[in-house]
N, C-alpha and C positions, 0 to 999 in steps of 0.2 A: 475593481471597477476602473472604467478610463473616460475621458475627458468624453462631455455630451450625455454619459448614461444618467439615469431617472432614477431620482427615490420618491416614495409617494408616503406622506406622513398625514395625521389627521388634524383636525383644526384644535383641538383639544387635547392638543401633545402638553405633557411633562416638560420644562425647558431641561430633566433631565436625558429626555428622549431627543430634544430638539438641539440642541448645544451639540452632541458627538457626530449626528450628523451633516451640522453647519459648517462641524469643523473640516469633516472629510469634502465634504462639497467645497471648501475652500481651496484645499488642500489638491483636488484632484480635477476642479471643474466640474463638478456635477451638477445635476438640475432637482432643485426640491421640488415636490408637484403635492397641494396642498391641499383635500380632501374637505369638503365645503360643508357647511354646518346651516342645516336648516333652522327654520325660528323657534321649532319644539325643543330643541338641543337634540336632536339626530344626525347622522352622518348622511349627506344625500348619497345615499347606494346608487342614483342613475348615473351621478355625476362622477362618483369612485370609477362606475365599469370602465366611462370614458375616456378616462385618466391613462390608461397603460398603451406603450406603445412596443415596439420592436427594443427601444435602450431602456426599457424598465428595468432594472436592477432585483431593487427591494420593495417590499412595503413594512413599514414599521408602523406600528398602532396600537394605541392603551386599550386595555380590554374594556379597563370603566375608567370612568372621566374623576378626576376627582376634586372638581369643581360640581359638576353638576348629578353625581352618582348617574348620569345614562352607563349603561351598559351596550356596548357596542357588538353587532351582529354578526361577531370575529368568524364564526363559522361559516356565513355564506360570504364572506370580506378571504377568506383562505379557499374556499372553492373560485372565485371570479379569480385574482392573481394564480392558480396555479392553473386555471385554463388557458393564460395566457405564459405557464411557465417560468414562474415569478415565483421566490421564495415570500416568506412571510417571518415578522418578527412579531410576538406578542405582549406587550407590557403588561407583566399580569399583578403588579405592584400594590393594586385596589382591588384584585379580583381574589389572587391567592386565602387573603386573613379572613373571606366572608363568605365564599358559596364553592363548592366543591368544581373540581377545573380536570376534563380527562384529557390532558396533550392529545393523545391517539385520536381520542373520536373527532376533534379539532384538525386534526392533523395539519397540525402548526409546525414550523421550520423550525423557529427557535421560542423559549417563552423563558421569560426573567420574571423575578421579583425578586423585593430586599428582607432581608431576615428579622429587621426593624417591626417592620409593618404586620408580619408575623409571630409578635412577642417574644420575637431573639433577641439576639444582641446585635448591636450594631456594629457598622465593618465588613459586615459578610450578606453575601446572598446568592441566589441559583439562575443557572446556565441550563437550561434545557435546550438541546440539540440534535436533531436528527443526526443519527449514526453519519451519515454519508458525507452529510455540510460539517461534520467536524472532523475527519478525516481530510476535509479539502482545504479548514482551514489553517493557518499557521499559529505557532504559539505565540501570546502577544507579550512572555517577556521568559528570560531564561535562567535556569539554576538548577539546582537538583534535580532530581527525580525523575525529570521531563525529556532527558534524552535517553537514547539507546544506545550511540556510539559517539563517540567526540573524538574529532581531529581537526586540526589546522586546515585541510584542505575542504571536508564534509561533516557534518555533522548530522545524524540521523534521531528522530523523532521518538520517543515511546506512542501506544497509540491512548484515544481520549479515554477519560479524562486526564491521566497522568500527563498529556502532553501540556495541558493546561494548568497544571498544580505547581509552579516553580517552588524550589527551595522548601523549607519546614514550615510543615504543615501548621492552618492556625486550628490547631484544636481542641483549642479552649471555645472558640467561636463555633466552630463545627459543632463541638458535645452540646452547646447552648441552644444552636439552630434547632439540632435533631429533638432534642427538647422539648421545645416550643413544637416543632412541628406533629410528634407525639402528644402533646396536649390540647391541641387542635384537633386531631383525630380521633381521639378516644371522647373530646364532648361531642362527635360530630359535626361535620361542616354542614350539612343540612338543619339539622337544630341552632345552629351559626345565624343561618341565614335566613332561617323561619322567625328567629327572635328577633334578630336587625331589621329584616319587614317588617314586623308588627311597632317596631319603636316608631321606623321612618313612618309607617302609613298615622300613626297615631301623632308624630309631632308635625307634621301637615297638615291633618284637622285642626291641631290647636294653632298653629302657625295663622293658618287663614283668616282665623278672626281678626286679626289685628291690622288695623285699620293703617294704608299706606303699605302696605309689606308687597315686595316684589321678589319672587321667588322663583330661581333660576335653574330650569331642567322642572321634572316631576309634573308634566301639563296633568292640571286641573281635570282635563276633557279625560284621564287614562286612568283605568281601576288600577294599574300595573305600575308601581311606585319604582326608583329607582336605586342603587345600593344606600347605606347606610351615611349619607354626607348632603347635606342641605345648606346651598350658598343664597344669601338671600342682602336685600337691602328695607330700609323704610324710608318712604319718601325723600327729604334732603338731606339727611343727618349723615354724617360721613359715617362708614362705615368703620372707620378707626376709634371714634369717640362711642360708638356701641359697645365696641370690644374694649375699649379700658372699663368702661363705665361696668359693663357685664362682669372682669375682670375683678372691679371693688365689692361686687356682689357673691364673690367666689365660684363665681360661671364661668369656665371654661368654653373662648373659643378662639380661631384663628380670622384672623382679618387679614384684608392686601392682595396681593394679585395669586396667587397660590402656587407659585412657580408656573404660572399659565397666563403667561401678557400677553400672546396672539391668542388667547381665549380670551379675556376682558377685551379686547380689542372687536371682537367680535359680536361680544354683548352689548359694548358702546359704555365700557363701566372703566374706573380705575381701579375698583376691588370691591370686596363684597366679607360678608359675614359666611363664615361656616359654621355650622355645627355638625359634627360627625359623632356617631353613634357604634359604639363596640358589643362586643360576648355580655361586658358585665355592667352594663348599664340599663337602667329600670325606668320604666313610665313615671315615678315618685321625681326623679332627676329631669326628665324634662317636665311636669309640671312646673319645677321649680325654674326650668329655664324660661320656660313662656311665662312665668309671672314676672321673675325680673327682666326679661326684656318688654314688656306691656309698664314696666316700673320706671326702664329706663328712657323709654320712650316718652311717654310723658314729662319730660324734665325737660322736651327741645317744645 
C-alpha cells in the first residue's frame, strides 16, 4: 500500500482488528474509511457500496459483532468490493466456534480466527488465503523452513504455507487446535448453532421482562435472533456493579467496552453487560441467570 490508499473497516471492529490497521495507516499514510452502523445494529450496505473509491486497498470486517451477535452480510459485502476489485479480509473469530463457515462459497480473500475461541489452546490461530494473495505476499518474519535458497546477495522463498511457518514448528498447539477443531466437527456445526439459537432466542424472552433492560442488537421487531452473545444494560445501574454483583452469585459474565470503544461510542454507552452462550450450556443455566440478575437488580 502507499500513501492516500483506502481501508474500509466496520463500525463494530475488534480493537484487535482495528489497532494493526491504525498502525499501518500510520505508518504509511493511509486513510480508514469507517462503514456506518444503523440504529438496529446493522451495517448500512448503501453507505459501504459508497465507500470505495479508485485507492481502496482493503476491506477488513468481523463476520459477527461480538458485542451485539449481528451477523454481518460478508457475502454480498465480498461481492460489492470485488466489483470494484477490492480484496476482502474476514474476521471469522465469533463466526468460526458457532455456525459452519464455506471460505469458497464466500469467496473471501483471506478469513482468520483464534484457536482460543474454538476450544484450542491459546497462542495459535488460522490464516485462510487465497492461493494467489499468498504467493504475492511476503513472509512476515524469517527462520527455518521458510526458505528455499539463502545467500547474502538473494534470498528465495518456499511457497505457502511453508513461507509463512518460520522456525519449529508449535505443535503442541497445532495437535491442540486440530483437536478442538475435530470435536467441533464430529458434534456438528449445524447442531452448534441450532442449540445457540434456541438458548439466545430463549434468554431474550426471558430478558425482556425485566423491567428497565436495554438490549443491544437482536431488534425486538425480527423473528431472526442474532449469534450466541447478548450485551445489555438496566436503566442506571452501572454496568460494572451488575457484573461483580452477578459475579457473588456465581454467574458468569463480562462487563466494559469489549474491545469495542468505537462501538460503545456508537451506542452512546461506556460499556454494557454480556452474556454469551456456548455448545454446553442449558436453558437451567440461564433460568438461573435471569433470576439473579432480576435478584440483583432489585438491590439498586
Amino acid at each position: 500500500m502507499h500513501e492516500g490508499d483506502e481501508i474500509i473497516l466496520s463500525t463494530m471492529e475488534h480493537h484487535s482488528n482495528i489497532v494493526p490497521w491504525q498502525l499501518q495507516a500510520e505508518r504509511k499514510r493511509l486513510t480508514i474509511k469507517v462503514i456506518p452502523m444503523t440504529d438496529d445494529g446493522t451495517l448500512d450496505m448503501e453507505a459501504y457500496a459508497n465507500l470505495f473509491t479508485e485507492r481502496t486497498r482493503i476491506v477488513s470486517v468481523a463476520h459477527v459483532s461480538n458485542v451485539l451477535g449481528t451477523v454481518n452480510p460478508v457475502a454480498d459485502m465480498i461481492r460489492i468490493a470485488h466489483e470494484h476489485h477490492v480484496p476482502v479480509l474476514i474476521d471469522g473469530a465469533q463466526s468460526a466456534p458457532h455456525f459452519r463457515v464455506d471460505v469458497q462459497a464466500l469467496d473471501c480473500d483471506f478469513f482468520v480466527f483464534s484457536g482460543h475461541k474454538v476450544y484450542g489452546p491459546t497462542g495459535i490461530g488460522v490464516l485462510y488465503g487465497k492461493e494467489d494473495w499468498l504467493d504475492k505476499l511476503p513472509p512476515y518474519q524469517g527462520g527455518g523452513e521458510m526458505i528455499a535458497h539463502v545467500s547474502f546477495e538473494k534470498t528465495t522463498f518456499e511457497r505457502p504455507p511453508l513461507k509463512f511457518e518460520a522456525g519449529t514448528p508449535d505443535y503442541v498447539a497445532t495437535h491442540g487446535l486440530a483437536t478442538a477443531l475435530d470435536y467441533v466437527t464430529d458434534l456438528g456445526l449445524d447442531n452448534i448453532a441450532r442449540h445457540e439459537k434456541e438458548l439466545t432466542k430463549y434468554a431474550l424472552s426471558q430478558l425482556r421482562n425485566i423491567e428497565g433492560i436495554k438490549i443491544y442488537g437482536h431488534p425486538s421487531s425480527s423473528d431472526e435472533v442474532g449469534e450466541a452473545v447478548i450485551s445489555f444494560n438496566v436503566g442506571n445501574i452501572h454496568h460494572m456493579d451488575l457484573g461483580t454483583l452477578l459475579d457473588r452469585l456465581g454467574i458468569a459474565v463480562r462487563t466494559g467496552h469489549h474491545c469495542a470503544q468505537p462501538l460503545m461510542d456508537r451506542l452512546g454507552v461506556l460499556g454494557t453487560v454480556r452474556a454469551s452462550f456456548a455448545l454446553y450450556n442449558t436453558k437451567q443455566e440461564i433460568d438461573a441467570f435471569v433470576d439473579g440478575l432480576e435478584r440483583v437488580v432489585k438491590m439498586f
